[in-house]
Each structure stands twice: as structure tokens, then as C-alpha cells.
N, C-alpha and C positions, 0 to 999 in steps of 0.2 A: 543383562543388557538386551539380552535377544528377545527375552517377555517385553522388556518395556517397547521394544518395536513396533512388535506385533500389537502393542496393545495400542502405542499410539494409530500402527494401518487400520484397528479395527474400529475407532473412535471416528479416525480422519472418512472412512467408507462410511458410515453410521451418518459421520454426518453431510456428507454427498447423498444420500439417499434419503436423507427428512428432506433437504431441500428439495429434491426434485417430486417425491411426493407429498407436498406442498404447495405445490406449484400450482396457482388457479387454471383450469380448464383451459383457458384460453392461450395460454402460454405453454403448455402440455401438447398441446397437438400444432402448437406453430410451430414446424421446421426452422424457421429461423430466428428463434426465439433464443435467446441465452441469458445464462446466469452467470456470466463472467465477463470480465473487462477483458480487451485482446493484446496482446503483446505490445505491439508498435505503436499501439493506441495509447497505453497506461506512458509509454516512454514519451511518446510527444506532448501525451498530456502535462508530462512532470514537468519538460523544459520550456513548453510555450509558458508557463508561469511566468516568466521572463516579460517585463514588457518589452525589450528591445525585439527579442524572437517573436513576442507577438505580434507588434505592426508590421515585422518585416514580412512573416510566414502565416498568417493566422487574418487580420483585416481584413478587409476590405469595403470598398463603396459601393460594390456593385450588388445586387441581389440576387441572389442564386434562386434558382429551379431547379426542384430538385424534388424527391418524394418524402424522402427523409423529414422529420420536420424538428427545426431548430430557429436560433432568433439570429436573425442578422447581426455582424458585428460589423461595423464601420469603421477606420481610422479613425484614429486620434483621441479614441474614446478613454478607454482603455487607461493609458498612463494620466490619466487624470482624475482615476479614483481616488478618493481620498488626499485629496491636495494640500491638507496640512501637515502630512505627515512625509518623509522623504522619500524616494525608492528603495534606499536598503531596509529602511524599517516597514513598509506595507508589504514588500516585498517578502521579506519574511515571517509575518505575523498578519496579516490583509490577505492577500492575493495567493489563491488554492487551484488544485488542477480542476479544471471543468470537461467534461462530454463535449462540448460543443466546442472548442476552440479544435479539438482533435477534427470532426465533423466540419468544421469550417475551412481549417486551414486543407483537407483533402478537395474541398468540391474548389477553392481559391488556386488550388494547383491545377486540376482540370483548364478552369478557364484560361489562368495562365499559359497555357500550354495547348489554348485552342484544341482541345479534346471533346470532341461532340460525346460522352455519357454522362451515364444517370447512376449515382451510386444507390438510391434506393430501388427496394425491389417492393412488386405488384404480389403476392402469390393469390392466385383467383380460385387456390382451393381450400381455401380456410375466409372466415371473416375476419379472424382475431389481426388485429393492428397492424393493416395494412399501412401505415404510416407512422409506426414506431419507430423511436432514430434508430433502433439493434435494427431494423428490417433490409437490409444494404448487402451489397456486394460485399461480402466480409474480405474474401481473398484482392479485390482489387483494392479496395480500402486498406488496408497493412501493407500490402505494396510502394501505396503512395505516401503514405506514413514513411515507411522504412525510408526512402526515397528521399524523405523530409528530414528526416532525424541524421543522417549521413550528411547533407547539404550543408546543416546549421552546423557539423562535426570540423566542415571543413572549409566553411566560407566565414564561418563564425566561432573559430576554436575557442578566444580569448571568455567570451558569452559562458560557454558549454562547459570551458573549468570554471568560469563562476561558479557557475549555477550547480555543477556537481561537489565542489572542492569549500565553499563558503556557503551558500544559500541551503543547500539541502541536507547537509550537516546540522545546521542550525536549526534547522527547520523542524528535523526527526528531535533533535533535541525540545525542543517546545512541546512537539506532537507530544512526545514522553512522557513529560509532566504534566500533560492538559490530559491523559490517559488517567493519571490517578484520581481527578477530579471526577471525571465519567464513572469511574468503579465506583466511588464514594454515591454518585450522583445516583445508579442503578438502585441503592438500597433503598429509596423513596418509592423508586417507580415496581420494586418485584421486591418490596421487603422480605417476605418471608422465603420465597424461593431463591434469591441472593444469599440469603443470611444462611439459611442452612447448608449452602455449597462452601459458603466463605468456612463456616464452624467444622463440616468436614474436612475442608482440605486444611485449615488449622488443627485440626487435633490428629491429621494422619503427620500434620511436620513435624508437630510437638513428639510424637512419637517415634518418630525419625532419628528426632537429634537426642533423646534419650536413650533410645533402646541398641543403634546401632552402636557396635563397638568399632572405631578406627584407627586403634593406636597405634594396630601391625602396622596399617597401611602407612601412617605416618611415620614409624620406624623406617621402615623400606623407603621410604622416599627421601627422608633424611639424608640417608645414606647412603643413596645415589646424586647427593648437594642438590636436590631438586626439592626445596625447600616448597616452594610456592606452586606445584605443579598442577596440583586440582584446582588452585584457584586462578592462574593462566587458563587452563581447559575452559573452566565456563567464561571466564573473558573474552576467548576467541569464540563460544557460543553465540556471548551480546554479542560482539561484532557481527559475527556472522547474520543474526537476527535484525541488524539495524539495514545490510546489505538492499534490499527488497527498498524500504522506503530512500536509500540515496540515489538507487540507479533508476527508481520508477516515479515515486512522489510520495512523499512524509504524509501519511496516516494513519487512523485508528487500524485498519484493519490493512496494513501494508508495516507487517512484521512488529507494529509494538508491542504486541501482548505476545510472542515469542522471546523479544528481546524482557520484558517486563519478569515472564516463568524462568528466564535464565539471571535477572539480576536478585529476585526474590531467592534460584535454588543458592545462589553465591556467598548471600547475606545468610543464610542457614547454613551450610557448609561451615562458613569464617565462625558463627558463633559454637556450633561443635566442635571448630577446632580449639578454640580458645575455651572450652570447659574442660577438652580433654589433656592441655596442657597445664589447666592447673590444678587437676587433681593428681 
């Protein structure tokens, strides 16, 4: 248990540090440059999916100035995507989190709230992307997010169990399956660098479920009427791993390939165990 730790800290470090040195020149020396989405950001984004939360928190008519650069959203726009299809079904299979509704509904608070700032920022010692939307006041920007995401908590409870209790549910659900299609899809685009990860980490499973022996361990478990105990475990893994896309927003890379490594170890598990009970 404690190798596998270490080995996932050293893979997870490995790959924090390809990304940053990777990173083109210009984004390397911008101080305000990031490679990550930000807390209150990724949260507002998952809920303004919503079109009600979006006219209410997110629109507006008016046109913002500001340095940051994004596209105008207007009223009324919005819930009229897709008009042959109903809200609950665009809503969850249509309509995904965006950058800028997060971006919009912060600068629509300002105004709201007759606040003379600017969430983007100038820096005059770098050239690189003085008007990138990452370029902002990050600390006041999460602020007003947080701000936003408590208001809709509490002006708009009924919305926010929707959206966390039905919609986002459903949603990781979809992501899930439209994940296996993406894996399938990778072997066109990196055949042979796909293939031969896919054929290692098959032949180290195959050799898993043959070579380890479990029968103590299933003795011992028996025998404390904890029949099903390894396969509860990784069930509360998926759960655990679905966690990330309900509370933030359902995608590829928002816990389904965590929940995906825990439903695949599960499905390997159940077939060892069913080889070693009928030998």
C-alpha cells in the first residue's frame, strides 16, 4: 500500500513538472499566467449551467469594460439554444460549463453593485498576454464568485438541489460513457503509443489475476460475514472519484478517469474472485 502511494506522489510530481516545463516561453515568465482552473470559479461554472442561474447571475445587456477579454452575453439568449429540444434534455446533454459565464457573471456583479474596478490586470513587465482572461485579479475574482455561489445557495436552494442532486448526476453519468468512446477514439489519433500502454497495463492485469493468490484473504473475510468487503471498498472509491465532477462540473478530466481505474480495478477483482471460487 505504501509503494503504491509513493508511486502514484511520484507519477502525480512527474507529471506537474512536464507540464510546467512545457509550458511555452511566454506563459513561463508571465507571473499571472496559470495552468489551472480556480476553485470558485470551476464551482460557479458547474452551476451557472443552469439557465435559470444564468439570466439571473450570469447575463446581461449591458457591456462590460474591462481588460480581460470575453464575449458579451446578453439576456434571453441563452435558454434559447436549442429550441427543439426541452430544458431538462439540453440541459443535460447540450449545455457545459464555460470560462466566461464565470468571467461574466463576476464583472455583472461589480456593476451591479456600483463598484468602480477592473478585474483584469496590465503587467508592463512582461509582453506575454496582457489581455488573456487568466490575466485578473484572481484573489478578488474568487471572492466574488464565492459571494455568487452562497447567494444562488440561498436565494435559489430549490435550483442548486436541482442542479447538484438530478442534473449533475446525470450528467457524470453521460460524461462516463462518452469517456469510453474518447479512449476507443485515442487509438486513431496515437495508435501505436496508445496501443502499447493499453497491451502493458493488460498484460500486468492478466498477470494480476493469475498469479496473485486470495483465497486467505477471502477465507478471513468470510469469516468476519463481510462477504463483499473488497468490492464495497472499491465502490466507495467510484463514488469517491465521481465526487470532483457533482460538486464542480461533469468532465473528462473532472475525476472520470479516476472513477473509470476504480470501476476497471473492480471488474478485475470480481473476476479473480469468481475463478478462485470455482477452483
Amino acid at each position: 500500500m505504501i509503494s503504491a502511494i509513493l508511486l502514484f506522489l511520484m507519477i502525480f510530481n512527474i507529471g506537474q513538472l512536464t507540464v510546467k516545463k512545457n509550458l511555452a516561453e511566454k506563459y513561463y515568465n508571465d507571473k499571472n499566467a496559470t495552468t489551472r482552473h480556480f476553485f470558485w470559479h470551476s464551482l460557479f461554472s458547474g452551476i451557472a449551467i443552469s439557465p435559470k442561474i444564468h439570466e439571473k447571475y450570469v447575463c446581461s445587456d449591458i457591456k462590460f469594460e474591462d481588460v480581460i477579454l470575453f464575449n458579451d452575453i446578453p439576456c434571453g439568449v441563452y435558454p434559447l439554444q436549442f429550441p427543439e429540444k426541452s430544458e431538462f434534455y439540453k440541459t443535460l446533454f447540450y449545455l457545459q460549463a464555460k470560462d466566461s459565464t464565470s468571467f461574466h457573471a463576476a464583472l455583472k456583479y461589480l456593476h451591479d453593485n456600483n463598484l468602480n474596478e477592473k478585474l483584469g490586470l496590465v503587467d508592463n513587465s512582461t509582453n506575454c498576454c496582457k489581455e488573456h482572461p487568466w490575466n485578473l485579479n484572481v484573489e478578488r475574482y474568487e471572492e466574488i464568485l464565492k459571494k455568487l455561489y452562497f447567494r444562488i445557495l440561498l436565494n435559489d436552494p430549490l435550483e442548486f438541489l436541482y442542479m447538484h442532486l438530478v442534473i449533475k448526476p446525470l450528467k457524470f453519468l453521460y460524461e462516463f460513457i462518452k469517456y469510453a468512446f474518447y479512449f476507443l477514439n485515442g487509438f486513431k489519433i496515437n495508435f501505436i503509443f496508445t496501443f502499447l500502454i493499453f497491451i502493458g497495463a493488460l498484460a500486468i492485469q492478466l498477470f494480476s489475476i493469475i498469479s496473485i493468490k486470495i483465497e486467505k484473504e477471502l477465507t478471513e473475510i468470510k469469516s468476519y460475514k463481510q462477504n463483499y468487503l473488497i468490492e464495497t471498498i472499491f465502490f466507495i472509491m467510484l463514488l469517491a472519484g465521481s465526487i470532483p465532477s457533482i460538486v464542480f462540473y461533469p468532465a473528462a478530466a473532472s475525476g472520470i478517469f479516476n472513477c473509470a481505474v476504480a470501476l476497471i480495478t473492480l471488474v478485475i477483482f470480481y473476476i479473480k474472485k469468481l475463478s478462485t471460487n470455482h477452483q
